[in-house]
C-alpha positions as CSV (number, residue, x, y, z in Angstrom):
1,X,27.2,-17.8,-18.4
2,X,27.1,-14.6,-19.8
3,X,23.5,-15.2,-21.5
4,X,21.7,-17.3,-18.5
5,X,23.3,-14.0,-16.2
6,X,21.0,-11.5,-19.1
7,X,18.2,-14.0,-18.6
8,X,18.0,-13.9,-14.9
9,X,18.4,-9.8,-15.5
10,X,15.7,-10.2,-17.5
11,X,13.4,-12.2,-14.8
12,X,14.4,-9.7,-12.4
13,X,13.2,-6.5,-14.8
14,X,9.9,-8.1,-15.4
15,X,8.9,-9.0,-12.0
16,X,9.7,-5.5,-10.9
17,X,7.2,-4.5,-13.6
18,X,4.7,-6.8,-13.0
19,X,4.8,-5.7,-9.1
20,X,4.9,-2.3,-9.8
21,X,1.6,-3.1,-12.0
22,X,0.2,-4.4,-9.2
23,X,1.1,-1.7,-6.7
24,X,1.1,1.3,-8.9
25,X,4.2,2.7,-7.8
26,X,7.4,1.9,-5.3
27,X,9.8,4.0,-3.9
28,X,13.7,3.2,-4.7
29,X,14.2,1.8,-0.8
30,X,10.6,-0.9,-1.0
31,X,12.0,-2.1,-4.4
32,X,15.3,-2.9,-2.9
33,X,14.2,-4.3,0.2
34,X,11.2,-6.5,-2.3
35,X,13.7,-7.4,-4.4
36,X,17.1,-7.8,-2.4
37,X,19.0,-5.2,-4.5
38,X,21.8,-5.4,-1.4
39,X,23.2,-1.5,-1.7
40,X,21.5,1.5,-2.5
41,X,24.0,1.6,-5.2
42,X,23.1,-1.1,-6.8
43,X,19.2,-0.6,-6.9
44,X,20.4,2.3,-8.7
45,X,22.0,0.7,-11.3
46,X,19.0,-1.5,-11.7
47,X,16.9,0.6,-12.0
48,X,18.6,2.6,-14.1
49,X,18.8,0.2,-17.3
50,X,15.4,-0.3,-16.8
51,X,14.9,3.4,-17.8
52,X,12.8,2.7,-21.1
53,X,10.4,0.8,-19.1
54,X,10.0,3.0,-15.5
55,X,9.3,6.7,-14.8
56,X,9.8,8.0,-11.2
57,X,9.4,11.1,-9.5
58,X,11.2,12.4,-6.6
59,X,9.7,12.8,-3.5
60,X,11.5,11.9,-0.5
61,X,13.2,9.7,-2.6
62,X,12.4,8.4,-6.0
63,X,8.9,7.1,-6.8
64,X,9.2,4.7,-9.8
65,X,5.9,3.7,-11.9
66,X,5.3,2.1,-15.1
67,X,6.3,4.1,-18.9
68,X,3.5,3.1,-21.4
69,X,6.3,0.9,-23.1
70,X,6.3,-0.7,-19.6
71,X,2.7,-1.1,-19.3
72,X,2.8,-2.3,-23.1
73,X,5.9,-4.6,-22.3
74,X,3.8,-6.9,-19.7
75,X,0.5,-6.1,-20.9
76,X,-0.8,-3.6,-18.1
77,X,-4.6,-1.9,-18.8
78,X,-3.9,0.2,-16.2
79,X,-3.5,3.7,-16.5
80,X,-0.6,5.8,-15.0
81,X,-0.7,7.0,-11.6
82,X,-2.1,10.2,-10.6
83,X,1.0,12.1,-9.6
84,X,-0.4,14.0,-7.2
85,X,-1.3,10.5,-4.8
86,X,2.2,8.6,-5.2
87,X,3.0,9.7,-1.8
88,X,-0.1,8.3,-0.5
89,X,0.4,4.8,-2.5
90,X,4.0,4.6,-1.5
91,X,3.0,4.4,2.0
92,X,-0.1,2.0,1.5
93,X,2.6,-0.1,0.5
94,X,4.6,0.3,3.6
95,X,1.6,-1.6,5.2
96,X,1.6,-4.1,2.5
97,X,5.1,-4.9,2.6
98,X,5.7,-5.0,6.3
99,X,2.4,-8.0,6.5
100,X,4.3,-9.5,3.8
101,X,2.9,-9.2,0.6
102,X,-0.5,-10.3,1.4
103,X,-1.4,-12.4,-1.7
104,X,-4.9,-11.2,-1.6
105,X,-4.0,-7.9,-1.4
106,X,-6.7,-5.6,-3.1
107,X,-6.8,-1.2,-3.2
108,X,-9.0,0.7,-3.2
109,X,-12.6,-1.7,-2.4
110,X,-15.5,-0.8,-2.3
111,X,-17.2,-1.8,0.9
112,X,-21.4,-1.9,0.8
113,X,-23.3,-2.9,3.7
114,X,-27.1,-3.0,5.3
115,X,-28.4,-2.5,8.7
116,X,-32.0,-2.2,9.4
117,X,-33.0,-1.0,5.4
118,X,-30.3,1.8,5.6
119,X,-27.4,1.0,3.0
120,X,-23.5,2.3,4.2
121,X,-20.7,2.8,1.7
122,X,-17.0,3.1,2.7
123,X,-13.8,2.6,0.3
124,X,-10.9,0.8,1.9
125,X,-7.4,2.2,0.9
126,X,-6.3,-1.8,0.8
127,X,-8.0,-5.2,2.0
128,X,-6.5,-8.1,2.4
129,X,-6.8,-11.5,4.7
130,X,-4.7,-12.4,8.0
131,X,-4.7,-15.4,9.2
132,X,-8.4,-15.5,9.0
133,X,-8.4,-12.1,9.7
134,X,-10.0,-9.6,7.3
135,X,-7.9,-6.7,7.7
136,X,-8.8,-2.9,6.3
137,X,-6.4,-0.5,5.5
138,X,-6.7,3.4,6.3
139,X,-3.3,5.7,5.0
140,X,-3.5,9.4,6.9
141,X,-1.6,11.6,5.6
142,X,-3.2,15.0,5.0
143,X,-6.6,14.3,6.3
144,X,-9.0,16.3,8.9
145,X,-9.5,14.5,11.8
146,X,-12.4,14.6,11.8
147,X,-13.0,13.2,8.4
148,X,-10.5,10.1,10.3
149,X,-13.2,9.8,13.2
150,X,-16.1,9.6,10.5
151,X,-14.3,6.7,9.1
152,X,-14.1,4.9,12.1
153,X,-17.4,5.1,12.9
154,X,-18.3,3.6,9.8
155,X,-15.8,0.4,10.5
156,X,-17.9,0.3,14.0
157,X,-20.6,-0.6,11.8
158,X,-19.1,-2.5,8.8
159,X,-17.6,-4.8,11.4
160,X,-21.2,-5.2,13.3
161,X,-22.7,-6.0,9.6
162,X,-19.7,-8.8,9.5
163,X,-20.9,-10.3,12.4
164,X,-18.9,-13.2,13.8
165,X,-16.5,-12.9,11.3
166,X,-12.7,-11.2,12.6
167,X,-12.0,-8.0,11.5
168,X,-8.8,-5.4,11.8
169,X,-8.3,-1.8,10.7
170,X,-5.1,-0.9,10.4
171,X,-4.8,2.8,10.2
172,X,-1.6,4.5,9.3
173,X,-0.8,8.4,10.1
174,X,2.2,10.6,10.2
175,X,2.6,11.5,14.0
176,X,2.5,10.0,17.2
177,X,-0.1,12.8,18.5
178,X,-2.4,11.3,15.9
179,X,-1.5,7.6,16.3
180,X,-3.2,8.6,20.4
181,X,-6.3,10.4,18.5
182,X,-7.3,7.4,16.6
183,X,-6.4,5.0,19.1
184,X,-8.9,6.8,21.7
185,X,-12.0,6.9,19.2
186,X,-11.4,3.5,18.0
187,X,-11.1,2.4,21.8
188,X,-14.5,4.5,22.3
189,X,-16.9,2.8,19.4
190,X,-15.3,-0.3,19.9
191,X,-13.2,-1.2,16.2
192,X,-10.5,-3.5,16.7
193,X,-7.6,-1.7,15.2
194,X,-3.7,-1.4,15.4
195,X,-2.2,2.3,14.2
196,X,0.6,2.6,13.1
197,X,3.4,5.9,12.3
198,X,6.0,6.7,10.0
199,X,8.0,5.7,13.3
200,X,7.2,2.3,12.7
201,X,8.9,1.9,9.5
202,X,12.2,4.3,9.9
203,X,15.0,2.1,8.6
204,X,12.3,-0.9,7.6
205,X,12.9,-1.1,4.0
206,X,16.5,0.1,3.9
């Protein structure tokens, strides 16, 4: 008992690193809620005896990322994370855990379109698929809002270049005065979009 109990501990330890791989980083409360730790208490402990593997950083919580033995341990050629963007990562994952671990999710794409000769670049914080739905993923946390109503009138046309094919931006920011900003100028050019705030995922992942 005692040895299939350290193998399934085991399990447990690698698919956090493998998902942390994947995302970059998680804070304590989206690895709990991923991974059913049950009490805060407990996803402590876990996380703790992981310690060789992990290194976090407190923010509103702790932020746990990849050691290089981690990285080495499962074979990660990824680098560690900028410190100074785990808050932004930590909630581009809100998005991706509340649509349920999109399997296709992807960070950070680049998007390169054409309309009449002129070629348009935009990078997407996240992309992933819906239902037949290819949804694009904006995180506002810090930015001018007018650098936010740029961006949406690039979607208007990345969306025009997709033609018949669906398309949702999902745009997250910090406030509800914002949330009505972006709503308006994605009501005025037209992008079919759903904004969400930090409202939305108070007491989600706990």
């Amino acid at each position: 008992m005692k040895l299939q109990n350290k193998q399934l501990c085991q399990t447990r330890q690698e698919k956090i690193m493998y998902a942390l791989d994947k995302l970059e980083c998680m804070s304590r409360s989206q690895l709990q809620y991923l991974f059913q730790l049950k009490s805060v208490r407990n996803a402590n402990r876990v996380l703790y005896n992981m310690s060789p593997f992990l290194n976090h950083k407190r923010l509103h919580e702790n932020v746990y990322y990849l050691s290089k033995k981690g990285r080495q341990h499962i074979g990660s050629e990824k680098n560690k994370p900028h410190l100074t963007q785990l808050e932004h990562k930590v909630r581009r994952n809100d998005i991706y855990l509340y649509y349920g671990c999109p399997k296709d999710w992807k960070v950070e794409r680049p998007n390169e379109w054409r309309i009449q000769g002129e070629t348009y670049k935009l990078i997407s914080d996240a992309r992933f698929s819906l239902q037949g739905v290819i949804c694009f993923v904006e995180v506002d946390l810090k930015q001018k809002m007018l650098e936010n109503k740029k961006k949406i009138k690039l979607y208007r046309s990345l969306f025009h270049a997709l033609g018949h094919q669906q398309a949702l931006l999902i745009f997250y920011t910090i406030t509800s005065v914002r949330k009505e900003r972006i709503l308006s100028w994605c009501q005025e050019y037209k992008v079919n979009a759903e904004v969400l705030t930090t409202e939305d995922f108070e007491n989600y992942f706990l």
